[in-house]
N, C-alpha and C positions, 0 to 999 in steps of 0.2 A: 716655498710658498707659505705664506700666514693667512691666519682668519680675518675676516674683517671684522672692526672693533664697535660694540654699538657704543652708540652716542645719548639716543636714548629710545626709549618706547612709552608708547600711551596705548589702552586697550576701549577698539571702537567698537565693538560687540564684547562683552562680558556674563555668557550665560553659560549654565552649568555644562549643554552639550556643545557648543562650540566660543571660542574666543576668538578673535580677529586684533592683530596689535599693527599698529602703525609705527613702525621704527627708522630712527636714523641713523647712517651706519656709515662707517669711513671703510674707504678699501687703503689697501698696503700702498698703493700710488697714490693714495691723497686724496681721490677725489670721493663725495661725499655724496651719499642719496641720502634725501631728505621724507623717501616717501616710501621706504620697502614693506611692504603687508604678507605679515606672518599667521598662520592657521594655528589651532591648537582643538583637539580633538580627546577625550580620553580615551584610553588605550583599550583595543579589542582583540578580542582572540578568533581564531578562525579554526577549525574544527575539519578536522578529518576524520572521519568517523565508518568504521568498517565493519559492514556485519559479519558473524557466522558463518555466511557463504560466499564471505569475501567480494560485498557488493558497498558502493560508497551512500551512505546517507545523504540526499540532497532536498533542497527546500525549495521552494517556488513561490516569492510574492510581491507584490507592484514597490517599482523604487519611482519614488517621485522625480527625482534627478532626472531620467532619460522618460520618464513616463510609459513602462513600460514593466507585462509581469519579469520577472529575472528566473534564472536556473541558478543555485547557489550552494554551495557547501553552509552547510551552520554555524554562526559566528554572531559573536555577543559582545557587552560591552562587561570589564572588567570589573568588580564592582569593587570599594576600598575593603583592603585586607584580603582580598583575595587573591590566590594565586594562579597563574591563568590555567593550567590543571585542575585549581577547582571551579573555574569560573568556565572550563570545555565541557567538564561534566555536568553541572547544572543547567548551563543552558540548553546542552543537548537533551537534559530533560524535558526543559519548559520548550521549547520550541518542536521537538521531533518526538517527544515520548520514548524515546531509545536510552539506555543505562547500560552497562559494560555487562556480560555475563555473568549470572554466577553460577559457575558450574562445580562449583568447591568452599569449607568452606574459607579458605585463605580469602577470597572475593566475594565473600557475602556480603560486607557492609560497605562494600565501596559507592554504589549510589547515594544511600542515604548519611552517609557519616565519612566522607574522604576527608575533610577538612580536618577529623580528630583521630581519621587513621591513617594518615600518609603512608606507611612503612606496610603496608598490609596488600600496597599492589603488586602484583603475581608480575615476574617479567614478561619484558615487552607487551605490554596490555597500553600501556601509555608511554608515547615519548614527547618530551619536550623537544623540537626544535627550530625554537630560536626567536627572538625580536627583528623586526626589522621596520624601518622609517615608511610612513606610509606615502610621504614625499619630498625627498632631503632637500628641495629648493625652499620652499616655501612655508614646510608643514612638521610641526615639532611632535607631533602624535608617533606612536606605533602600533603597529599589530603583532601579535604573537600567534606562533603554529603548534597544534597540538595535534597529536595524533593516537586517537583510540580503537584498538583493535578490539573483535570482536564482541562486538553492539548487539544488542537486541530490546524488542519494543517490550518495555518494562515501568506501566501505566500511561497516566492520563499526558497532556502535555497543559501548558498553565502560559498563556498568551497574555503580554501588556493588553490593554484596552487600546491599542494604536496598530497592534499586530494581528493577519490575518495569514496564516501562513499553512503552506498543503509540502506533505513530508510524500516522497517517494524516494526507490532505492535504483539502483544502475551500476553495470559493472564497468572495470578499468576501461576495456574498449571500448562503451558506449559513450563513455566519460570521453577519451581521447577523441571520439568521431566528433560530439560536440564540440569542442574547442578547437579541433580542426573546421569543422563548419561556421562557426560565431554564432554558436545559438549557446552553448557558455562562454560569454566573453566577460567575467569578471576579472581584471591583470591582476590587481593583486592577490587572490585567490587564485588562479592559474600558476602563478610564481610561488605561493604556497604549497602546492600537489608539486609542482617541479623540485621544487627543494625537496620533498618527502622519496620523491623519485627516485634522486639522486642517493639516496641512503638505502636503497634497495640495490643487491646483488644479482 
């Protein structure tokens, strides 16, 4: 099996949060589409975030897509130079007011200064796993999973001027009944916690 080869591309939307290109592309048999439209998104991190008493951080606010409030895990966009570890704990600041414990002081600076202290996180407080395509037909973006154990509410939170957003906590089973009922029905966030799942004995 080969990839198909592009021919060319032109971009019909060119704005910082999303791209749109119109590309022409030959498949392996020859024949030619003249009109494939590809997404481009930049890359976000999706946030697992676990408090103290082993309950999940979750957000709650209107997506305009489906026009409706959402149940959601906390997730951000990447911002340049950052790495999506530090871009899971920032935002879990700005948006839930939650920062990692510091019950010691190997973990005291990790809120405010992780970026210049990487090597100072205590194990398993944070794991990285993994990128993945947020949709390999169509859409060259990904998202990234992070996972932060024990969270705790550790000042203010610091909202864009476009975000209005209400932080509550839930345990595993409540978590699973929602997604069993579709009252959390985010996929790719759902596929997120599964992958985390899956790393649990």
């Amino acid at each position: 099996m080969k990839p198909w080869k592009l021919l060319s591309s032109e971009f019909l939307v060119d704005a910082p949060w999303l791209k749109v290109a119109k590309e022409k592309c030959e498949l392996p048999n020859g024949k030619v589409i003249d009109d494939f439209y590809t997404l481009w998104q930049p890359d976000w991190v999706l946030i697992l975030a676990r408090t103290t008493d082993c309950k999940w951080v979750m957000t709650e606010q209107y997506r305009h897509g489906t026009g409706k409030i959402a149940l959601e895990f906390p997730a951000g966009i990447i911002d340049r130079g950052e790495t999506p570890e530090e871009a899971a704990i920032r935002e879990l600041q700005e948006e839930c007011g939650y920062g990692i414990c510091q019950n010691d002081d190997a973990n005291k600076d990790l809120t405010g200064s992780f970026a210049a202290s990487p090597l100072r996180m205590t194990e398993n407080v944070i794991t990285y796993l993994g990128s993945f395509p947020v949709n390999p037909d169509k859409h060259r973006g990904k998202f990234h999973v992070v996972f932060i154990d024990g969270v705790e509410r550790s000042g203010k939170t610091s909202f864009d001027d476009t975000e209005d957003i209400e932080t509550s906590t839930i345990s595993d089973k409540e978590l699973q009944a929602k997604i069993a009922e579709g009252t959390f029905n985010h996929p790719l966030q759902i596929a997120g916690y599964f992958k985390w799942k899956l790393t649990q004995k």
